[in-house]
C-alpha positions in Angstrom: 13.6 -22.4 -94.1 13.0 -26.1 -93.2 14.6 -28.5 -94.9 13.4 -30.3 -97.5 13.8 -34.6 -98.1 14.5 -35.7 -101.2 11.4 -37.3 -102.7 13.3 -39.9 -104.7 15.0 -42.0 -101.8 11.8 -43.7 -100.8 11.0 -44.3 -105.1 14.2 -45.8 -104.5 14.1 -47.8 -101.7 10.5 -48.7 -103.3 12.3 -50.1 -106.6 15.1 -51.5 -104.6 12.0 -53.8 -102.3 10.4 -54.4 -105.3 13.6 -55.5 -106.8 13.4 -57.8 -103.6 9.9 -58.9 -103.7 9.0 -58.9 -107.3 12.1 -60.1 -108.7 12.3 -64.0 -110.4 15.2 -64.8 -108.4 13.0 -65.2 -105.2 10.4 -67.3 -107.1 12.9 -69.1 -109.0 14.7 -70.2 -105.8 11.5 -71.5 -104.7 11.3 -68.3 -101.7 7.8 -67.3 -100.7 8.5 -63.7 -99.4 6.2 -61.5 -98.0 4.9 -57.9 -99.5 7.6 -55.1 -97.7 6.4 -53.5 -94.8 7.1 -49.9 -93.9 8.7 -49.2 -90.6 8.6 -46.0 -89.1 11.0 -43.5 -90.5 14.0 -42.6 -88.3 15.1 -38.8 -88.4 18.1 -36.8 -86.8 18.5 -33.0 -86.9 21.7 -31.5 -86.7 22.3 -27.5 -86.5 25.5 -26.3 -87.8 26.9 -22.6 -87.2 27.5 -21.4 -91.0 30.4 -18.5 -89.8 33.6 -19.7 -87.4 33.4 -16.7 -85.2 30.4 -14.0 -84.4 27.7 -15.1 -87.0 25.5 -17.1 -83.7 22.3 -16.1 -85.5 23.0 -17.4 -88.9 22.7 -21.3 -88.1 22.1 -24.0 -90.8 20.0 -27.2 -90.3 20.4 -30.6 -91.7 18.5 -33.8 -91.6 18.7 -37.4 -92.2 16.0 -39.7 -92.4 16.4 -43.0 -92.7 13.5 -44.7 -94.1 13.1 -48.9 -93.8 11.8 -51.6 -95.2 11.0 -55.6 -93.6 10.5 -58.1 -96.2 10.5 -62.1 -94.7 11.1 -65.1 -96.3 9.9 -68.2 -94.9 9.3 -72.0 -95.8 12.2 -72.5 -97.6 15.5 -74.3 -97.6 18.1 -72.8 -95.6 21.0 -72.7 -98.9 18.0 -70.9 -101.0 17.2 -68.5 -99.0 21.4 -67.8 -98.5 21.6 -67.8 -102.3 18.9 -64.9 -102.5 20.7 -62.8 -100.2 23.8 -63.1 -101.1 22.4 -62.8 -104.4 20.3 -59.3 -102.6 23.6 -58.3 -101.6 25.4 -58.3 -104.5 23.1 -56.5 -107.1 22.0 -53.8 -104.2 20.9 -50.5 -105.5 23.4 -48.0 -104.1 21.9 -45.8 -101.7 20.4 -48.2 -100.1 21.3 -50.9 -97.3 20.4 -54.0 -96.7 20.7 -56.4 -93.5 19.4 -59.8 -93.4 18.6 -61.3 -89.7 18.0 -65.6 -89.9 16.6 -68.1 -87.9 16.9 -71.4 -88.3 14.7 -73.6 -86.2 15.4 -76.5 -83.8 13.8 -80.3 -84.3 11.7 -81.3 -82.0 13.4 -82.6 -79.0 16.1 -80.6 -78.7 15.6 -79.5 -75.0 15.9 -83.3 -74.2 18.9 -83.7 -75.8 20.9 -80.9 -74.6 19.6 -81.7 -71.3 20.7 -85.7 -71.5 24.0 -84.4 -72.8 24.2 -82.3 -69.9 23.6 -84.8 -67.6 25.5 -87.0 -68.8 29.2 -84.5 -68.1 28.2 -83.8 -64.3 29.7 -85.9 -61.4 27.1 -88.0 -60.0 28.1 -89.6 -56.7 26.8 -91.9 -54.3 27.3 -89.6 -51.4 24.9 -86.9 -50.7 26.7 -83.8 -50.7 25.2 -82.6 -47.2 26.9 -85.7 -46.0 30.3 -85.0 -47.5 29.9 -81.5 -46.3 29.1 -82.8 -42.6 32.4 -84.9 -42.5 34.2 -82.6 -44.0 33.5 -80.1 -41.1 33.6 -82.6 -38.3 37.4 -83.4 -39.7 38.2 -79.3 -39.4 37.2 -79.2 -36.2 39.4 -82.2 -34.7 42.0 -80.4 -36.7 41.9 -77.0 -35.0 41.0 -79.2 -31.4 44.4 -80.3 -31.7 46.4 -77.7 -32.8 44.3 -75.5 -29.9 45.8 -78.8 -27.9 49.0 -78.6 -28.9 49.4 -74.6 -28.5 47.8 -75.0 -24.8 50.8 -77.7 -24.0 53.7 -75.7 -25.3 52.2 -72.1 -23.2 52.0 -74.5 -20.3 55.9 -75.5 -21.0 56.3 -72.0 -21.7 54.5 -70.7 -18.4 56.4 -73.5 -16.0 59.9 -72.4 -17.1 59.9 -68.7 -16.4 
């Protein structure tokens, strides 16, 4: 036999997004919210063996779906909007779960800011650093042209005395 949901979870999570929506607290606050939207429901089927040992054929099925809800809240002031959720949070039917995802927005200008502030910790130097990098390698090779030097004199000394 398939199993069968339980026709009061999505009354409840109806009461608990109209408890949301249509509640005073959100006008009171001074929150526009929008009407709940319904997301698609999420389920996940699990078979169970009902005997420990040789009962294969007699298997038993559960389900859970897990039905969901997006309700946004926009045009208000930042502490509002926190006081309604925490307020959400608190009075919560149980049974259901609630998960509140904000954005704040940036003034405008921003990106030129950061990007002045940014600017403003690199090292800017006179050089060009394709010129630094140029004397840098012009000073290795002396280097190794005189230790090669050097080397070459001592296996000459070297050579001569045996």
């Amino acid at each position: 036999m398939a199993p069968q949901g339980n026709p009061e979870i999505p009354a409840l999570l109806s009461d608990a997004t109209h408890f949301a929506t249509g509640s005073h607290a959100a006008s009171a606050l001074g929150v526009p919210l929008s009407k709940p939207v319904h997301l698609p429901t999420q389920r996940r089927l699990w078979t169970v063996l009902r005997g420990p040992f040789v009962h294969k054929k007699s298997q038993e099925n559960f389900e859970r779906r897990t039905h969901k809800r997006v309700v946004k809240a926009w045009d208000a002031h930042p502490d509002a909007v926190d006081m309604l959720v925490q307020y959400l949070e608190k009075h919560i039917a149980p049974g259901v779960g609630m998960r509140a995802v904000k954005w704040h927005r940036a003034p405008v200008g921003v990106g030129q800011k950061t990007m002045e502030s940014v600017l403003g910790h690199m090292r800017v130097d006179e050089q060009v650093r394709a010129e630094k990098v140029k004397a840098l390698g012009e000073q290795i090779v002396q280097q190794e042209l005189a230790a090669a030097a050097e080397a070459a004199a001592k296996e000459g000394v070297v050579q001569k005395s045996s």
